[in-house]
C-alpha positions in Angstrom: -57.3 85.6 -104.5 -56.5 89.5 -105.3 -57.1 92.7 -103.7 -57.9 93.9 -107.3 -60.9 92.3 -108.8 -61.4 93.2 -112.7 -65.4 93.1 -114.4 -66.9 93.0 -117.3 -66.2 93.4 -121.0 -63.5 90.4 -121.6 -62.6 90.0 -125.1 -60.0 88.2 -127.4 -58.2 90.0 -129.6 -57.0 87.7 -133.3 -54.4 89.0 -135.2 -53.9 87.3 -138.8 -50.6 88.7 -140.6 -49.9 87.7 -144.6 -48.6 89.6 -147.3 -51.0 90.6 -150.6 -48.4 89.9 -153.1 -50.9 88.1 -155.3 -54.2 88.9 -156.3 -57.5 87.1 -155.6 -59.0 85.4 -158.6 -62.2 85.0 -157.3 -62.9 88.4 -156.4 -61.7 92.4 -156.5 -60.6 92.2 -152.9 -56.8 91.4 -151.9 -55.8 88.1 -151.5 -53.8 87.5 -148.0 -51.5 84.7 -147.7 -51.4 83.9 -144.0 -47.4 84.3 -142.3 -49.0 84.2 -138.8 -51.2 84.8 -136.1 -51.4 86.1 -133.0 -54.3 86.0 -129.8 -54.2 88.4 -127.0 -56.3 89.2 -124.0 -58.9 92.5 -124.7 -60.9 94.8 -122.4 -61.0 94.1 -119.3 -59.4 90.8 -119.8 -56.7 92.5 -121.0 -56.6 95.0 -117.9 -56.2 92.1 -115.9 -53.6 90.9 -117.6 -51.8 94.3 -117.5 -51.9 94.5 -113.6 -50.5 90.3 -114.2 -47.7 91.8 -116.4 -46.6 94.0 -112.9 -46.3 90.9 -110.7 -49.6 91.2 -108.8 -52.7 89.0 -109.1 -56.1 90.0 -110.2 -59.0 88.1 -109.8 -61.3 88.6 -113.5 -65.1 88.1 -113.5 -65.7 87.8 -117.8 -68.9 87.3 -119.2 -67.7 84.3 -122.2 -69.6 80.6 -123.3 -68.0 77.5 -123.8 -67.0 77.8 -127.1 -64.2 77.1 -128.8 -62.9 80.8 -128.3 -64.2 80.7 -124.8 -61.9 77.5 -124.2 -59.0 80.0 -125.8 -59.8 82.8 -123.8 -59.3 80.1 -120.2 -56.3 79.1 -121.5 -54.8 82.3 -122.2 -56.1 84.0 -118.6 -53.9 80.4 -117.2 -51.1 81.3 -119.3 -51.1 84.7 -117.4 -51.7 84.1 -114.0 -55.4 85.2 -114.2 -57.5 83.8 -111.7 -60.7 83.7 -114.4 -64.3 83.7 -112.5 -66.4 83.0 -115.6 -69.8 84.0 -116.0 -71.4 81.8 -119.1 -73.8 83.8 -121.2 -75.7 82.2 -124.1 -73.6 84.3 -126.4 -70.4 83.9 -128.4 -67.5 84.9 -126.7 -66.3 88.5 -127.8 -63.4 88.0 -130.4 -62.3 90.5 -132.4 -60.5 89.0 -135.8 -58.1 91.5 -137.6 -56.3 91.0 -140.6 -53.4 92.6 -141.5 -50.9 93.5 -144.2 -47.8 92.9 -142.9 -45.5 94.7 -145.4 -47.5 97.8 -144.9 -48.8 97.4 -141.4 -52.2 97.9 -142.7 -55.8 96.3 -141.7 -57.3 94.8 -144.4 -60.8 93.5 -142.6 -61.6 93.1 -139.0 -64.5 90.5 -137.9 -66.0 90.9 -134.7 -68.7 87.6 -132.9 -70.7 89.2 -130.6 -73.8 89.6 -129.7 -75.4 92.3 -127.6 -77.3 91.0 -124.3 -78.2 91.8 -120.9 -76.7 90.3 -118.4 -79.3 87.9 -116.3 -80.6 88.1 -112.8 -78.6 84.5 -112.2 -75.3 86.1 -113.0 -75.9 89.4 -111.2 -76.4 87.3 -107.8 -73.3 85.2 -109.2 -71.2 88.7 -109.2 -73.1 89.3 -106.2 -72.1 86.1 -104.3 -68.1 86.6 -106.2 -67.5 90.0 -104.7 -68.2 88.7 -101.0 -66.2 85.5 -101.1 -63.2 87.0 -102.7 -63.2 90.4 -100.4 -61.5 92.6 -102.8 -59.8 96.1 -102.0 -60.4 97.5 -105.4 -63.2 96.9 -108.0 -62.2 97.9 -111.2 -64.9 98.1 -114.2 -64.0 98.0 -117.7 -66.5 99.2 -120.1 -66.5 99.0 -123.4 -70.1 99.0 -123.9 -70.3 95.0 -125.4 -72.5 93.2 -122.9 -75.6 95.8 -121.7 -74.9 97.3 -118.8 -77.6 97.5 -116.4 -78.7 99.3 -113.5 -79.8 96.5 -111.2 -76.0 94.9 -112.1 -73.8 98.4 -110.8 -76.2 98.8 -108.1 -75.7 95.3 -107.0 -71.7 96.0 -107.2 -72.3 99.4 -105.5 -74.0 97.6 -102.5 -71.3 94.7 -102.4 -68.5 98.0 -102.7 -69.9 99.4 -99.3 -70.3 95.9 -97.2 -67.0 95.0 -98.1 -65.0 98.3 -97.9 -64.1 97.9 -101.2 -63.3 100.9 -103.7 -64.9 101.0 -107.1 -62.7 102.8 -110.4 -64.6 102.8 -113.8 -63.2 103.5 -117.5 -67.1 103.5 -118.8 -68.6 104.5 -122.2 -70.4 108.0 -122.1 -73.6 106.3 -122.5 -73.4 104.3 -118.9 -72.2 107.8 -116.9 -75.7 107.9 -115.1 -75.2 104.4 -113.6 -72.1 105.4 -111.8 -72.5 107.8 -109.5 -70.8 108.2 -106.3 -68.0 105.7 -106.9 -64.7 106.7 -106.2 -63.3 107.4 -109.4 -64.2 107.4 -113.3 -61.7 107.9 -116.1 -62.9 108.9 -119.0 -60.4 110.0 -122.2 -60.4 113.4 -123.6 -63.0 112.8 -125.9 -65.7 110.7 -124.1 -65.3 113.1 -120.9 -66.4 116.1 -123.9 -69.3 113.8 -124.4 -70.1 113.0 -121.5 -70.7 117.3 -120.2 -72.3 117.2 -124.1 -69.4 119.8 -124.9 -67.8 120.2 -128.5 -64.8 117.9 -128.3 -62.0 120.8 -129.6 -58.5 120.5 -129.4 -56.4 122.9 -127.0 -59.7 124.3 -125.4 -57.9 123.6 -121.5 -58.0 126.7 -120.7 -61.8 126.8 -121.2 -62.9 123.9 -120.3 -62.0 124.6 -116.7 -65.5 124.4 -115.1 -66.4 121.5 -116.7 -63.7 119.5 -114.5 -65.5 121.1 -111.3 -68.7 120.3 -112.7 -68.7 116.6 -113.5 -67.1 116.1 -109.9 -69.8 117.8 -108.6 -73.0 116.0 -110.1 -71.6 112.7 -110.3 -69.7 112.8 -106.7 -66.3 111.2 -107.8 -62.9 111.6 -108.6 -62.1 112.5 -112.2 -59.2 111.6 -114.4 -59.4 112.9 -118.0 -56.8 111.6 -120.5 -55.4 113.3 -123.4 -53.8 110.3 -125.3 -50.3 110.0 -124.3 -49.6 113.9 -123.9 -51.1 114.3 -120.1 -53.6 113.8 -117.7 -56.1 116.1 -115.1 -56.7 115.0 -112.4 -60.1 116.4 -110.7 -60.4 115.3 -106.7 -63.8 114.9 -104.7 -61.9 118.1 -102.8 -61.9 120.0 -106.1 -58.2 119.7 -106.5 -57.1 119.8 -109.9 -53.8 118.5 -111.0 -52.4 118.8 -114.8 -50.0 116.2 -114.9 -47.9 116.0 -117.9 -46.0 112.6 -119.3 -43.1 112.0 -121.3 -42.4 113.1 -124.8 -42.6 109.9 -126.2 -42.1 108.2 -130.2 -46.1 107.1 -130.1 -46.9 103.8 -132.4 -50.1 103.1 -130.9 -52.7 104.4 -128.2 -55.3 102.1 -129.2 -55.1 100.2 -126.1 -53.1 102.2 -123.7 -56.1 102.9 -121.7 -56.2 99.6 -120.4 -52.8 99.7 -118.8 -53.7 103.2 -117.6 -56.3 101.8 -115.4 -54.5 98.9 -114.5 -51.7 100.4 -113.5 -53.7 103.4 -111.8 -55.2 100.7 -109.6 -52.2 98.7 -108.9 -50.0 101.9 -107.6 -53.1 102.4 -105.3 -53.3 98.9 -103.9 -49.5 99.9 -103.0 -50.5 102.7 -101.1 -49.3 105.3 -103.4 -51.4 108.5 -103.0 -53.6 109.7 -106.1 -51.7 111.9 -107.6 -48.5 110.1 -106.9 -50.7 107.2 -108.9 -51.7 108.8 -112.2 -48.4 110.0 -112.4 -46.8 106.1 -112.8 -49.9 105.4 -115.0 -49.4 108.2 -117.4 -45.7 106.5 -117.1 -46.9 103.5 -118.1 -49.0 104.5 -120.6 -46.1 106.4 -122.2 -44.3 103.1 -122.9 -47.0 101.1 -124.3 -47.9 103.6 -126.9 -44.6 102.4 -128.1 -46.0 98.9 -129.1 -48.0 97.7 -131.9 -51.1 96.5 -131.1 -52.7 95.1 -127.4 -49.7 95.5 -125.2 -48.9 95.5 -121.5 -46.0 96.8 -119.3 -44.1 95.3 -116.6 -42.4 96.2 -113.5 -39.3 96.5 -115.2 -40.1 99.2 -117.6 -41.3 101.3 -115.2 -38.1 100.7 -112.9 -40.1 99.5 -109.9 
C-alpha cells in the first residue's frame, strides 16, 4: 500500500507505426504497412505510473471491464509496480488507438472505445470502502473528463479526505470546477484555468490577469497552480501568495502529456516533505524533461538527479 492513491480516468494508450510507401487499392486513403506497435499507460494510469517511474508506490483506483484491453491494462499496471484497485464498469476499457507515419512522424487516424457513463452507487461505496482500508496521505484525481464525474462520487472522496487526514490535488476539466471546492489544491493549464474564470484565453496577458489568480483562490478555497506549457508555472496559495516560477529553456518535442508527470511528480516531492513551492519547482523540472519525449512518457529519479 501507498501514501499516494491515484483515481479515476485510466486509459491505454496504442501506438501503431508503418510506413505509407504504397497506396491503398481499395480506397483514396493511405495504405499503412505495420513496422510496430507500442501500449502505454494513459490518464491517470499513466500518473501512476509516473510517480512508479520515481521509485515510490502508488496505489490506482481505474474504472476498466474485463476485456481483452482491460486484461492489457492489469498486466501493464504489474509490469510497473502499480498496485491496480479495479472498479469494473459495463463499458469498454478506454483505449486510445493511434496510427502513425513513421517516416514523417505523422498521425494518420486515431480510434478511441469508450463509452460515456456514470459511475454507480456500488462503486462509489467501493471507492468509499478503498480510501479507508488503504489510509492514503495524498489523493490525487485525474480528470480527463471520460467517465462522468459526479457529485455524490467527490463528495464521497471529500468525506473519506477529512476522516482519514488525507490531502486531495485535482488536474480537472473546466466543466467539473464546481465539484471541487475546498480541496487543497487544483491545477489547471493555462488555458483551462482562462476557462474556467470564463476569460479570453490570450497569450502574454500576465500582467493582467493578476486578479484572476486571487480570485479563483478565493471562491473555490484552494491552492492554485496554473501551467503555461513547459515555459513556467504560478503558483496561487490559500495565503494569497503568488509565486511565478520559471523552468528551463528546454528543446520541446512534446507537451501532450507532460501534465501527467506534473502532477505526479508535484505530489511525490510533497509526500517527501518538500514545501509547496519547493514542489512545483521539481515538477516544472520534471516536466521540462519529458517534453523532450515523443509521445506518453515518464521521468525517473535519475533525470531529475535525486
Amino acid at each position: 500500500m501507498s501514501n499516494i492513491i491515484v483515481i479515476w480516468d485510466a486509459m491505454l494508450d496504442e501506438y501503431i507505426y508503418g510506413n505509407t510507401d504504397r497506396k491503398n487499392p481499395e480506397s483514396p486513403m493511405p495504405l499503412l504497412n505495420v513496422e510496430k506497435e507500442e501500449i502505454k499507460l494513459w490518464g491517470a494510469s499513466n500518473v501512476a505510473h509516473n510517480i512508479s517511474s520515481l521509485n515510490w508506490s502508488a496505489d490506482l483506483i481505474a474504472m476498466i471491464w474485463k476485456d481483452t484491453n482491460g486484461k492489457l491494462f492489469t498486466t501493464i499496471c504489474e509490469d510497473e509496480n502499480i498496485n491496480l484497485l479495479p472498479l469494473y464498469m459495463d463499458a469498454p476499457t478506454i483505449t486510445k488507438k493511434r496510427f502513425l507515419d513513421s517516416q514523417y512522424r505523422q498521425q494518420l487516424l486515431r480510434v478511441d472505445y469508450e463509452k460515456k457513463e456514470k459511475i454507480s452507487d456500488e462503486n462509489i461505496n467501493n471507492i468509499k470502502k478503498l480510501l479507508e482500508d488503504i489510509n492514503p496521505k495524498y489523493i490525487l484525481i485525474s480528470d480527463y473528463n471520460k467517465w462522468i464525474v459526479t457529485e455524490k462520487m467527490v463528495n464521497v472522496i471529500k468525506s473519506c479526505s477529512k476522516k482519514i487526514w488525507a490531502i486531495i490535488l485535482a488536474d480537472i476539466k473546466p466543466q467539473n470546477l464546481e465539484l471541487f471546492k475546498w480541496i487543497y489544491l487544483i491545477k489547471p493549464n493555462f488555458k483551462e484555468f482562462c476557462e474556467m474564470m470564463n476569460i479570453k484565453w490570450i497569450e502574454n496577458t500576465d500582467e493582467n490577469i493578476g486578479k484572476y489568480w486571487l480570485e479563483f483562490v478565493k471562491e473555490n478555497k484552494t491552492n492554485l497552480i496554473v501551467t503555461r506549457w513547459w515555459k513556467w508555472a504560478t503558483l496561487v496559495t490559500t495565503e494569497w501568495k503568488v509565486y511565478h516560477i520559471p523552468s528551463e529553456e528546454r528543446k520541446v518535442f512534446d507537451v501532450t502529456w507532460a501534465w501527467d508527470t506534473y502532477i505526479a511528480t508535484l505530489t511525490y516531492a510533497l509526500s517527501q516533505w518538500y514545501d509547496l513551492v519547493d514542489a512545483v519547482k521539481l515538477a516544472n523540472t520534471a516536466s521540462g524533461i519529458v517534453v523532450w519525449k515523443v509521445w506518453t512518457a515518464s521521468v525517473t529519479k535519475e533525470e531529475l538527479w535525486l
